[in-house]
PDB file with one MODEL, atoms N, CA, C and O in Angstrom:
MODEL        1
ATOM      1  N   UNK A   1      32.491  -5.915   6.215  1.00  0.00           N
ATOM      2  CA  UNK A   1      31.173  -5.313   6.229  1.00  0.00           C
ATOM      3  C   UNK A   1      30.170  -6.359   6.727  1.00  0.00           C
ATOM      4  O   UNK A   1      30.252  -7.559   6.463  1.00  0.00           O
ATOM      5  N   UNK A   2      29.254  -5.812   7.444  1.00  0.00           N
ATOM      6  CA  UNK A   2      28.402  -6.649   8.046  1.00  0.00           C
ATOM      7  C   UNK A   2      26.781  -6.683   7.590  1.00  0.00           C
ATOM      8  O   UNK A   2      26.205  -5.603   7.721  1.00  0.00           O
ATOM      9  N   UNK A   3      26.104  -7.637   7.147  1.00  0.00           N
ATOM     10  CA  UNK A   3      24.869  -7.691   6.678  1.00  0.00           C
ATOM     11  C   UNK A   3      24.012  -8.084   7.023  1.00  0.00           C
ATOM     12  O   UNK A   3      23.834  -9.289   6.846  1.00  0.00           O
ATOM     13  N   UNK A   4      23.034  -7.320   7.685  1.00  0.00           N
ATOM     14  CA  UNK A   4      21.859  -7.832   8.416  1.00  0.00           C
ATOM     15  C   UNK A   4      20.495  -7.989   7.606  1.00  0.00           C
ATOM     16  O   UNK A   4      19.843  -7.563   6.652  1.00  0.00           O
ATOM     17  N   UNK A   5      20.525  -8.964   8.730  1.00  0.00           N
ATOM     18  CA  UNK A   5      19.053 -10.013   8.087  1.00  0.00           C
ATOM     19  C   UNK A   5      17.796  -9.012   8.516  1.00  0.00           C
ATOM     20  O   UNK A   5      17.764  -8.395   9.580  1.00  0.00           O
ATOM     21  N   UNK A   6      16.965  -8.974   7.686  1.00  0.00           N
ATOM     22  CA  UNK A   6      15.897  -7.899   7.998  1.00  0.00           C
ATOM     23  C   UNK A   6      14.492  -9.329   9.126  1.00  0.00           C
ATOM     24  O   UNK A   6      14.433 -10.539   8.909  1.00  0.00           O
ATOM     25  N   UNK A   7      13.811  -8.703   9.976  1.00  0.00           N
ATOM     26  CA  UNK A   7      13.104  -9.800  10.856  1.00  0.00           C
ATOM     27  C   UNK A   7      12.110 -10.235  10.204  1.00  0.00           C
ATOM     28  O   UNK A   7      11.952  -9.660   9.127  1.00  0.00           O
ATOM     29  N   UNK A   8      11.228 -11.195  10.493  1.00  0.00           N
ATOM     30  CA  UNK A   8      10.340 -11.812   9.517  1.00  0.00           C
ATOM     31  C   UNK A   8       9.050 -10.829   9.600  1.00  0.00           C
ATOM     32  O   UNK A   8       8.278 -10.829   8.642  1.00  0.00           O
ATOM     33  N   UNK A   9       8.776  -9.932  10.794  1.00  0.00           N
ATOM     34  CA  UNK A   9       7.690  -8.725  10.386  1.00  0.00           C
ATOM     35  C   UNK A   9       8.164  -7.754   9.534  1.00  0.00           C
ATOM     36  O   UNK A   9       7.216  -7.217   8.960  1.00  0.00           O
ATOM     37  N   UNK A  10       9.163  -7.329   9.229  1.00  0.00           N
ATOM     38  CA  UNK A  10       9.585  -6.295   8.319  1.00  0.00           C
ATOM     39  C   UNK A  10       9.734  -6.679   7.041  1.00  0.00           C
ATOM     40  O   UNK A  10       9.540  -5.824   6.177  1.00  0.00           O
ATOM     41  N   UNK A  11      10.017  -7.712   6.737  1.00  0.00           N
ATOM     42  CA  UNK A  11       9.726  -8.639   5.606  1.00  0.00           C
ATOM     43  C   UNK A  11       8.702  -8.916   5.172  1.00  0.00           C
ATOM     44  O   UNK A  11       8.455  -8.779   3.974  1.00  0.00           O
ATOM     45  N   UNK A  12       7.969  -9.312   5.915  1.00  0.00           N
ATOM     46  CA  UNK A  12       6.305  -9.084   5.338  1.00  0.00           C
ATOM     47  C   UNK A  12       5.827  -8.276   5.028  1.00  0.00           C
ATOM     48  O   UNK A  12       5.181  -8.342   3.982  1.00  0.00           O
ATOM     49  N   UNK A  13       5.876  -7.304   5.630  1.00  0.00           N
ATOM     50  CA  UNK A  13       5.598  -6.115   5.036  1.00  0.00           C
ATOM     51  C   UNK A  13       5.769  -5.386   4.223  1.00  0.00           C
ATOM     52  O   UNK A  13       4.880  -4.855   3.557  1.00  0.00           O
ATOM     53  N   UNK A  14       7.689  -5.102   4.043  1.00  0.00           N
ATOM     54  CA  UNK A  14       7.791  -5.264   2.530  1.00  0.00           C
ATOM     55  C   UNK A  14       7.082  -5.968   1.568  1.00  0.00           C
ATOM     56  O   UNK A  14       6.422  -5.360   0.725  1.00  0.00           O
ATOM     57  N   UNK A  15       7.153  -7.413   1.599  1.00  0.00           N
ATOM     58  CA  UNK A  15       6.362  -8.039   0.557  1.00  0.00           C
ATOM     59  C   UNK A  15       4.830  -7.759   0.477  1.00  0.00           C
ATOM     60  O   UNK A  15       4.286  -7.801  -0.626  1.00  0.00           O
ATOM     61  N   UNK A  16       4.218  -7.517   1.434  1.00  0.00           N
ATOM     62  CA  UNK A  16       2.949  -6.892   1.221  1.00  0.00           C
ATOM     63  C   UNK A  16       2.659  -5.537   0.542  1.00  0.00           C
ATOM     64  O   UNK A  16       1.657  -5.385  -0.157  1.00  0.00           O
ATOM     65  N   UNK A  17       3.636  -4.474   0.782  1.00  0.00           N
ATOM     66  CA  UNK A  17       3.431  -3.233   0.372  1.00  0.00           C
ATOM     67  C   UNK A  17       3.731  -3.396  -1.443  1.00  0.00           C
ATOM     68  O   UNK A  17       2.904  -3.003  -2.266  1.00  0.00           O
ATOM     69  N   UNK A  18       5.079  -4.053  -1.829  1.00  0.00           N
ATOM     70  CA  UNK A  18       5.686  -4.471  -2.612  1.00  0.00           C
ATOM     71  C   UNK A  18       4.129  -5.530  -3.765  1.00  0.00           C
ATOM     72  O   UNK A  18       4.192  -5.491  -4.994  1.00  0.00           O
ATOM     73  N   UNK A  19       3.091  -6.234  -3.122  1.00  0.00           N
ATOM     74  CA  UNK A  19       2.479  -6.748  -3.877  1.00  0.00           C
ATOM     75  C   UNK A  19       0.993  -5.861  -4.134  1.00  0.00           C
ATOM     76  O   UNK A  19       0.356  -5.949  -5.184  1.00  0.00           O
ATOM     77  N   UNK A  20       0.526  -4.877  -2.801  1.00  0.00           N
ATOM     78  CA  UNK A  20      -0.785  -4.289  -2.641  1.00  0.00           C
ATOM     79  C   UNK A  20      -0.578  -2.811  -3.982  1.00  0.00           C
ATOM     80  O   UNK A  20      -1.473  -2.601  -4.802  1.00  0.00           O
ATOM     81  N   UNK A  21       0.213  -2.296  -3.960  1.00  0.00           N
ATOM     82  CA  UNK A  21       0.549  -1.009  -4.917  1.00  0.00           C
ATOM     83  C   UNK A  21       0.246  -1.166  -6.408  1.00  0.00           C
ATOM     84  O   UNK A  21      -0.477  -0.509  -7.157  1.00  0.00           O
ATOM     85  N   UNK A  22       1.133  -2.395  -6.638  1.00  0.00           N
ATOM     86  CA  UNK A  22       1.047  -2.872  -8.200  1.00  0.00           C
ATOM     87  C   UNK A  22      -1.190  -3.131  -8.219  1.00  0.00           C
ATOM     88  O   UNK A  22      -1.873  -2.845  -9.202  1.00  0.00           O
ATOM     89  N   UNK A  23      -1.567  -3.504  -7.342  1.00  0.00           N
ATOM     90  CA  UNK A  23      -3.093  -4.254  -7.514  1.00  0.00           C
ATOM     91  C   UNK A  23      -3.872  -2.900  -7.048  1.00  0.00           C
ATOM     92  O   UNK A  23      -5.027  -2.915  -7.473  1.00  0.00           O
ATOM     93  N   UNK A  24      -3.591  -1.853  -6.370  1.00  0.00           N
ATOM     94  CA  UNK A  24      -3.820  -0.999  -6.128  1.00  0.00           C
ATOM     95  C   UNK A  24      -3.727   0.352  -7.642  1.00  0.00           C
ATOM     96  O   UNK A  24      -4.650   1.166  -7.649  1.00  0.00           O
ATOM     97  N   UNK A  25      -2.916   0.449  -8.494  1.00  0.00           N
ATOM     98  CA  UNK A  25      -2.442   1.114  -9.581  1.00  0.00           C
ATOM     99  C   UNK A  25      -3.453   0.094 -10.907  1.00  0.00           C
ATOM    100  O   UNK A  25      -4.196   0.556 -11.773  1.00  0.00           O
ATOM    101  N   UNK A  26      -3.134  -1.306 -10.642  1.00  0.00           N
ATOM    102  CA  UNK A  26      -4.274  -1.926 -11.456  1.00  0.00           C
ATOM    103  C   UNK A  26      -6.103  -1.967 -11.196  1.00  0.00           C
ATOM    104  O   UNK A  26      -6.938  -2.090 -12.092  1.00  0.00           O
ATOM    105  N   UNK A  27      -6.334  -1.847  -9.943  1.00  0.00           N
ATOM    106  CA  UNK A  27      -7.876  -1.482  -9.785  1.00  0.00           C
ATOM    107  C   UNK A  27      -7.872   0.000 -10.453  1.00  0.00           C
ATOM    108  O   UNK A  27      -8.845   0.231 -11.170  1.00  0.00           O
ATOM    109  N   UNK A  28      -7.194   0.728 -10.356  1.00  0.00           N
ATOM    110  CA  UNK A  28      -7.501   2.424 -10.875  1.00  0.00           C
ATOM    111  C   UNK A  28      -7.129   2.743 -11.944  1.00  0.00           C
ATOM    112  O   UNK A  28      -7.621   3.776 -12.398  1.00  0.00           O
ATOM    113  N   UNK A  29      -6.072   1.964 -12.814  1.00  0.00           N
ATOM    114  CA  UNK A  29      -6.352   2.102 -14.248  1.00  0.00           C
ATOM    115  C   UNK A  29      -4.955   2.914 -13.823  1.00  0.00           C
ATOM    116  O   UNK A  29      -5.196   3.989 -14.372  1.00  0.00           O
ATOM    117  N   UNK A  30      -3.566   3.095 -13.155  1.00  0.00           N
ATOM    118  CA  UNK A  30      -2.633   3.749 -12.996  1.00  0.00           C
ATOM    119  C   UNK A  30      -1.127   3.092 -12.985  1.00  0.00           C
ATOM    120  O   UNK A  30      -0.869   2.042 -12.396  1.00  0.00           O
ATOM    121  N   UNK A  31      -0.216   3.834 -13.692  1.00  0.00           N
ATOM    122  CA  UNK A  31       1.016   2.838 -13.838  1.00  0.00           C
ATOM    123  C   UNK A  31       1.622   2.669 -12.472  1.00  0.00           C
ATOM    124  O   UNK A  31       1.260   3.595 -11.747  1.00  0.00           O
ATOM    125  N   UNK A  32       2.267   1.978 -11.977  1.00  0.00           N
ATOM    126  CA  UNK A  32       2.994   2.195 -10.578  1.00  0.00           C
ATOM    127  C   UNK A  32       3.671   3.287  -9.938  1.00  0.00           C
ATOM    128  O   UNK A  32       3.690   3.284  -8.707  1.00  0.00           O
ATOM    129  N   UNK A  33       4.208   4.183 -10.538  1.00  0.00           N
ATOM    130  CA  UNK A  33       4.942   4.929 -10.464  1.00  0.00           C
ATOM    131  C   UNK A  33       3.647   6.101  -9.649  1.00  0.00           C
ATOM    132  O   UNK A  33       3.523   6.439  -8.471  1.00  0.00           O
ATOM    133  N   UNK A  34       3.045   6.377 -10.580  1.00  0.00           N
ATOM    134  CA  UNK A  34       1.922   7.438 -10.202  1.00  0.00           C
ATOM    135  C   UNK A  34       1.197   6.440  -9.537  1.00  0.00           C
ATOM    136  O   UNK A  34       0.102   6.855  -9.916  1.00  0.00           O
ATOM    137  N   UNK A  35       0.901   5.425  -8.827  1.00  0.00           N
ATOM    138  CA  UNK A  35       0.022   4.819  -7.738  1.00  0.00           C
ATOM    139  C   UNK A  35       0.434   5.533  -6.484  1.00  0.00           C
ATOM    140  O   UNK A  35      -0.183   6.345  -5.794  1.00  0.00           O
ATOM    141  N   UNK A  36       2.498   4.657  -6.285  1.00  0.00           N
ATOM    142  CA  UNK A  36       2.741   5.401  -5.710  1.00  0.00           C
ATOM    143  C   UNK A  36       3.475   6.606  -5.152  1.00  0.00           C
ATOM    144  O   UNK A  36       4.356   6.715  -4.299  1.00  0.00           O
ATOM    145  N   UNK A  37       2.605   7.772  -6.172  1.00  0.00           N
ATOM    146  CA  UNK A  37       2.787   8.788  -5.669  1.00  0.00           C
ATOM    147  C   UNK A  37       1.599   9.217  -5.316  1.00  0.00           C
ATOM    148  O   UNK A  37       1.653  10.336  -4.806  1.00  0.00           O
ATOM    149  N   UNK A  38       0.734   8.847  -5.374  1.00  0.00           N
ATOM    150  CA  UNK A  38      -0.850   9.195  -5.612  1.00  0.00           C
ATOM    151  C   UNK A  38      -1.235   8.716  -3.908  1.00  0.00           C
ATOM    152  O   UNK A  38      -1.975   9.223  -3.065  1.00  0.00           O
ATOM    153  N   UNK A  39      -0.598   7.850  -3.902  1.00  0.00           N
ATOM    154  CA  UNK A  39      -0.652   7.106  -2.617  1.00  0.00           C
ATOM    155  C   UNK A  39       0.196   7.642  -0.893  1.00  0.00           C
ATOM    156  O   UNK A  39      -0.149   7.648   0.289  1.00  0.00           O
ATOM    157  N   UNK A  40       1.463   8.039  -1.711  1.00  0.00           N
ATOM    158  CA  UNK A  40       2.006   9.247  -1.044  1.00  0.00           C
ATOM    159  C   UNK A  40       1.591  10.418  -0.637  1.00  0.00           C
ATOM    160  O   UNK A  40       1.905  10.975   0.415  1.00  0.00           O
ATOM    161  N   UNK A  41       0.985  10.747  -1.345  1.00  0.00           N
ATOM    162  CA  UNK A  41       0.249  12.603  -1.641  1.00  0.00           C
ATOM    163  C   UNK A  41      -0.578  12.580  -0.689  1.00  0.00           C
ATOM    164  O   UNK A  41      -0.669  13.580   0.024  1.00  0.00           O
ATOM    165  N   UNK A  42      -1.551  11.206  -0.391  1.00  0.00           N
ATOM    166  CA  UNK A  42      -2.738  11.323  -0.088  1.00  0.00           C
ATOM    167  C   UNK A  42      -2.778  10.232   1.141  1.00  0.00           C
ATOM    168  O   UNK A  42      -3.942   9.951   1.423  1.00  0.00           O
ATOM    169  N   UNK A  43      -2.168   9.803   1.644  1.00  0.00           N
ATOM    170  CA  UNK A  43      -1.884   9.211   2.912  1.00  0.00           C
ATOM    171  C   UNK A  43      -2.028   7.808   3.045  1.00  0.00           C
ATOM    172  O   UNK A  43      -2.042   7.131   4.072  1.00  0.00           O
ATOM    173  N   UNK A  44      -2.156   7.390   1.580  1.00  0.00           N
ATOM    174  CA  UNK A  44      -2.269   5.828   1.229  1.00  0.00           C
ATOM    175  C   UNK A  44      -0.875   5.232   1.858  1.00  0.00           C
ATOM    176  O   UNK A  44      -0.993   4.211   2.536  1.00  0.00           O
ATOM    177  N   UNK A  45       0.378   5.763   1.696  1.00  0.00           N
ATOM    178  CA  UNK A  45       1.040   4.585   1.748  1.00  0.00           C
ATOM    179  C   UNK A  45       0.957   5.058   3.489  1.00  0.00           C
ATOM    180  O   UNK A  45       0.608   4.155   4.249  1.00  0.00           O
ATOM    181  N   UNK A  46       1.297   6.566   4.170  1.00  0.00           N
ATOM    182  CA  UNK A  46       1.416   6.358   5.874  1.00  0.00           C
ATOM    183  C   UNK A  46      -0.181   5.148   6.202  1.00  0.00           C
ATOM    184  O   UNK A  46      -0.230   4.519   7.260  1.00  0.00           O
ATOM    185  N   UNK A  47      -0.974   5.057   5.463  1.00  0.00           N
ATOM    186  CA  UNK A  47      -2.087   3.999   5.645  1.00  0.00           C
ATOM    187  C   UNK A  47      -1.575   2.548   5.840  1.00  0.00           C
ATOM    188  O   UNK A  47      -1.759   1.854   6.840  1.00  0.00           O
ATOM    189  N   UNK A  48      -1.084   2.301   5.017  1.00  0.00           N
ATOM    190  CA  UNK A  48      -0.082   0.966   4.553  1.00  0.00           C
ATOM    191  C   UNK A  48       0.720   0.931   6.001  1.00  0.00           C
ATOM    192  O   UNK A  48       0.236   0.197   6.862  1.00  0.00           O
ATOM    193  N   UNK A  49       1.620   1.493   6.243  1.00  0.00           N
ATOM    194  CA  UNK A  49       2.541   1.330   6.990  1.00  0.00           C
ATOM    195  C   UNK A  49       1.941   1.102   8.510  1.00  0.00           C
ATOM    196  O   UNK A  49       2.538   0.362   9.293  1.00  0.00           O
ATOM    197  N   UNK A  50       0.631   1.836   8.910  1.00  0.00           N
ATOM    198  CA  UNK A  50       0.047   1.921   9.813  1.00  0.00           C
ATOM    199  C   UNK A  50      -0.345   0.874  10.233  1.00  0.00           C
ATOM    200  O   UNK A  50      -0.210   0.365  11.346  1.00  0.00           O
ATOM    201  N   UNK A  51      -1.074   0.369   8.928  1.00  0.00           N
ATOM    202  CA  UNK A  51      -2.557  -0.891   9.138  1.00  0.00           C
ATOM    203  C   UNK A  51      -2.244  -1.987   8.325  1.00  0.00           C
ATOM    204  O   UNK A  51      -3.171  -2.735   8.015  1.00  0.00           O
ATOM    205  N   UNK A  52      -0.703  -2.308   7.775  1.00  0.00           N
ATOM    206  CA  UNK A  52      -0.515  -3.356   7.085  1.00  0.00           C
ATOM    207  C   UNK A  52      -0.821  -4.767   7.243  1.00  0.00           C
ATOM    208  O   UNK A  52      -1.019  -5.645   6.403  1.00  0.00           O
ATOM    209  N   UNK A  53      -0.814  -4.783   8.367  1.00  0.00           N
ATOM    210  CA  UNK A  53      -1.280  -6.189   9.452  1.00  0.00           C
ATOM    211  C   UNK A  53      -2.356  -6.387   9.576  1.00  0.00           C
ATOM    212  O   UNK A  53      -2.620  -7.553   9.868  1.00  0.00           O
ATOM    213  N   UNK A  54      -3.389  -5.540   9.453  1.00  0.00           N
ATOM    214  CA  UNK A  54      -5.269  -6.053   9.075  1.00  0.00           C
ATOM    215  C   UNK A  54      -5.185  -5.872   7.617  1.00  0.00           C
ATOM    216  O   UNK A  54      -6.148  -6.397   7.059  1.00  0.00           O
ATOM    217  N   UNK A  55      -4.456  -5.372   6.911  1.00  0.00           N
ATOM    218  CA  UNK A  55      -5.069  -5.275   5.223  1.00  0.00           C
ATOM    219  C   UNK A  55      -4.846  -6.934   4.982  1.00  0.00           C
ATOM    220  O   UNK A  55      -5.601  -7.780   4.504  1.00  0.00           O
ATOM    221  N   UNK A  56      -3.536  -7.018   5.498  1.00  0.00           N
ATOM    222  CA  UNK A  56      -2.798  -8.041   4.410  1.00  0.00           C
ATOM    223  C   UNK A  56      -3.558  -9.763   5.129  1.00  0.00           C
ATOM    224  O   UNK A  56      -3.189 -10.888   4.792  1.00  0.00           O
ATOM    225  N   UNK A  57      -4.120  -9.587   5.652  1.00  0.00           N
ATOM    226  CA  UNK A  57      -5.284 -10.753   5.922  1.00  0.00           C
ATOM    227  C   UNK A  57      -6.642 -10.775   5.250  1.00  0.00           C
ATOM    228  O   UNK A  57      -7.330 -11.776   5.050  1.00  0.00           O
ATOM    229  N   UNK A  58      -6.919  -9.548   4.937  1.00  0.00           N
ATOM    230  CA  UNK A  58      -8.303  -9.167   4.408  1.00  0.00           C
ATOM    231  C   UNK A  58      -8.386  -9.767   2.470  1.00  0.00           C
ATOM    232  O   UNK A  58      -7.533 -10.511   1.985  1.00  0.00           O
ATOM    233  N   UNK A  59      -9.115  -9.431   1.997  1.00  0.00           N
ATOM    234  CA  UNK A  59      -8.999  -9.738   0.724  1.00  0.00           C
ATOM    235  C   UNK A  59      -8.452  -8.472  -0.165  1.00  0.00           C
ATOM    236  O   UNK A  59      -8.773  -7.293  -0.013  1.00  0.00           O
ATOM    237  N   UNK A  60      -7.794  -8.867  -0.866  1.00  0.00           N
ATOM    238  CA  UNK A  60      -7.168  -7.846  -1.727  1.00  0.00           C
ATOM    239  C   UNK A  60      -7.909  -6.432  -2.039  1.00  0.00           C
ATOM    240  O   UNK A  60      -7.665  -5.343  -1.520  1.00  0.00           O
ATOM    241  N   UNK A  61      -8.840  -6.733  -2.987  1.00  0.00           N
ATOM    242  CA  UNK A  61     -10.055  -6.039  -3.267  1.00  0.00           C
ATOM    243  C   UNK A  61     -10.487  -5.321  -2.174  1.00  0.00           C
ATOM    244  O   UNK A  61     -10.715  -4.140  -2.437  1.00  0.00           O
ATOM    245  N   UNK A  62     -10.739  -5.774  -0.621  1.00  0.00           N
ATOM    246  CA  UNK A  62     -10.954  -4.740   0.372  1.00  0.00           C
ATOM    247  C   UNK A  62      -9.887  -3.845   0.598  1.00  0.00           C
ATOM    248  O   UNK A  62     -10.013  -2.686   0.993  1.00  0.00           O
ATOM    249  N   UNK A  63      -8.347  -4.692   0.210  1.00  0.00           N
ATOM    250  CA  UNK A  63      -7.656  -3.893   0.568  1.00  0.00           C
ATOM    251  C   UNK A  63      -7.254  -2.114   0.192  1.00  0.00           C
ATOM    252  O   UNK A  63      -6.904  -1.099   0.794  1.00  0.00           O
ATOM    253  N   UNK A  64      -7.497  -2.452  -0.855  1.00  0.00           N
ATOM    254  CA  UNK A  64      -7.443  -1.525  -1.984  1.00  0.00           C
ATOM    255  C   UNK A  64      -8.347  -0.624  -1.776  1.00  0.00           C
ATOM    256  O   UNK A  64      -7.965   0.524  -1.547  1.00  0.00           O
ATOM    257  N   UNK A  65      -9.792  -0.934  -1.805  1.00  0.00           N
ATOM    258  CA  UNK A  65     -10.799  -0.196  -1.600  1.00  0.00           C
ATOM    259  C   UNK A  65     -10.791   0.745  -0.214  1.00  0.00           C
ATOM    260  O   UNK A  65     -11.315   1.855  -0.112  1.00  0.00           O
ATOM    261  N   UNK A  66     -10.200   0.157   0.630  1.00  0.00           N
ATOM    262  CA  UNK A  66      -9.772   0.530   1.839  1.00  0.00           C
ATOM    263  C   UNK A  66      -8.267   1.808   1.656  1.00  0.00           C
ATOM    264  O   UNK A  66      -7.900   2.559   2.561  1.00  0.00           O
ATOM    265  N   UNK A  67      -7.714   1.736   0.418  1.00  0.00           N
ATOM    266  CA  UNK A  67      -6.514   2.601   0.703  1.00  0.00           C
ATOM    267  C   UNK A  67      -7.338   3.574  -0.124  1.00  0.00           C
ATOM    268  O   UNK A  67      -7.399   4.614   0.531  1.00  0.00           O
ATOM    269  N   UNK A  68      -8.100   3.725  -1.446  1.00  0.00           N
ATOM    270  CA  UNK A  68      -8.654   4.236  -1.800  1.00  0.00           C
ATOM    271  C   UNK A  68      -9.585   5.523  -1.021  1.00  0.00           C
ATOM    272  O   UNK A  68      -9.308   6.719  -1.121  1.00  0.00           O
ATOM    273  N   UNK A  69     -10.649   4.997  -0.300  1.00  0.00           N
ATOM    274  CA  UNK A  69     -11.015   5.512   0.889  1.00  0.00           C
ATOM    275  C   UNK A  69     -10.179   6.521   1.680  1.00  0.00           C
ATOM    276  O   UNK A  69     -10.265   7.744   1.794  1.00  0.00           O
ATOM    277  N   UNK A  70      -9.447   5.724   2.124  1.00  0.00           N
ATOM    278  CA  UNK A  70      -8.240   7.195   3.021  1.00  0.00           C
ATOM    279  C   UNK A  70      -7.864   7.783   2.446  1.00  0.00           C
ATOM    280  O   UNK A  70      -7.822   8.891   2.981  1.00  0.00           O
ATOM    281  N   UNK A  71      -7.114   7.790   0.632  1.00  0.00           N
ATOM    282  CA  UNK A  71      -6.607   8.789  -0.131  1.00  0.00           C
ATOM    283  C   UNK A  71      -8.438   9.275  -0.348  1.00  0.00           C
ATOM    284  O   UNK A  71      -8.912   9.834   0.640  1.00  0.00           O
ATOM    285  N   UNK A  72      -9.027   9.152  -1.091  1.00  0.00           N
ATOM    286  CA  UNK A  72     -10.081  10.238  -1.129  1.00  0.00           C
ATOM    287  C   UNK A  72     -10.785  10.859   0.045  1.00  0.00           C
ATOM    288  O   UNK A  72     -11.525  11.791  -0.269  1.00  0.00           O
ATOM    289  N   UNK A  73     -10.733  10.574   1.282  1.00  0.00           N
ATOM    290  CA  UNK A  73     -11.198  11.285   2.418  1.00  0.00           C
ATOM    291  C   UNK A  73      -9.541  12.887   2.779  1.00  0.00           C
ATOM    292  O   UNK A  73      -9.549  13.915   3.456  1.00  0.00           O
ATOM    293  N   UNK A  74      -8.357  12.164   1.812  1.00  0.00           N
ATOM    294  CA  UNK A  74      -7.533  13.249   2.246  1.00  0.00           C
ATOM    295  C   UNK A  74      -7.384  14.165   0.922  1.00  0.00           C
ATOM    296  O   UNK A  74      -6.433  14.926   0.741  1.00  0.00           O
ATOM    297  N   UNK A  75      -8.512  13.975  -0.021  1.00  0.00           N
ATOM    298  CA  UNK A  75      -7.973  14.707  -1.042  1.00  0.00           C
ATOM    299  C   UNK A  75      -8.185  14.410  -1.881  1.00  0.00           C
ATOM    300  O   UNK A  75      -8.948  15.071  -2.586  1.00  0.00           O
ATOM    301  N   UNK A  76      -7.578  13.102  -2.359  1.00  0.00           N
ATOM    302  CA  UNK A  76      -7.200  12.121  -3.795  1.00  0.00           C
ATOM    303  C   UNK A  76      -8.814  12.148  -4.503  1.00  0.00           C
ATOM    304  O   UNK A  76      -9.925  12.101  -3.976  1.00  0.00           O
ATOM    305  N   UNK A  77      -8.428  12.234  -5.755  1.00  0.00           N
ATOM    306  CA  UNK A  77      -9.887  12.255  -6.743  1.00  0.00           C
ATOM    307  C   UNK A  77     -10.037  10.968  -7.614  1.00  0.00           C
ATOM    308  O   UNK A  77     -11.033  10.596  -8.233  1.00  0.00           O
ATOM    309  N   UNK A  78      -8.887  10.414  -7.521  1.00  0.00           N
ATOM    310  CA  UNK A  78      -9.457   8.860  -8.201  1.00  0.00           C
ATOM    311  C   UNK A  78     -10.547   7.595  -7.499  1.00  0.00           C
ATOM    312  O   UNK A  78     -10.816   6.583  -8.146  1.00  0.00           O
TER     313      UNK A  78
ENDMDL
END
């Protein structure tokens, strides 16, 4: 069996998505689980996946506020 090495952009990103959710569920007062689904529902994480590469330079706090934003412009009430 053969095991591939994932590239160092896909890796980051994991680790970015992997650290923004947990701080994202903690600005809103939400356990992870329901972040992300909340985040799912409402176009937070296709957000993430899109624009991970300007969040994850920005400051946390924008970041968030920034996924926030796109889930409540699609819906989301938190």
């Amino acid at each position: 069996m053969e095991i591939k090495k994932l590239d160092k952009e896909t890796s980051d990103k994991i680790s970015f998505i992997a650290f923004i959710v947990p701080e994202f569920a903690r600005a809103y007062k939400m356990n992870m689980q329901d972040a992300y689904f909340y985040l799912k529902k409402y176009g937070g994480m296709d957000y993430l996946n899109e624009c991970w590469w300007a969040l994850h330079i920005d400051n946390p706090f924008w970041a968030v506020r920034d996924m926030y934003k796109v889930c409540r412009s699609n819906g989301g009430l938190r």
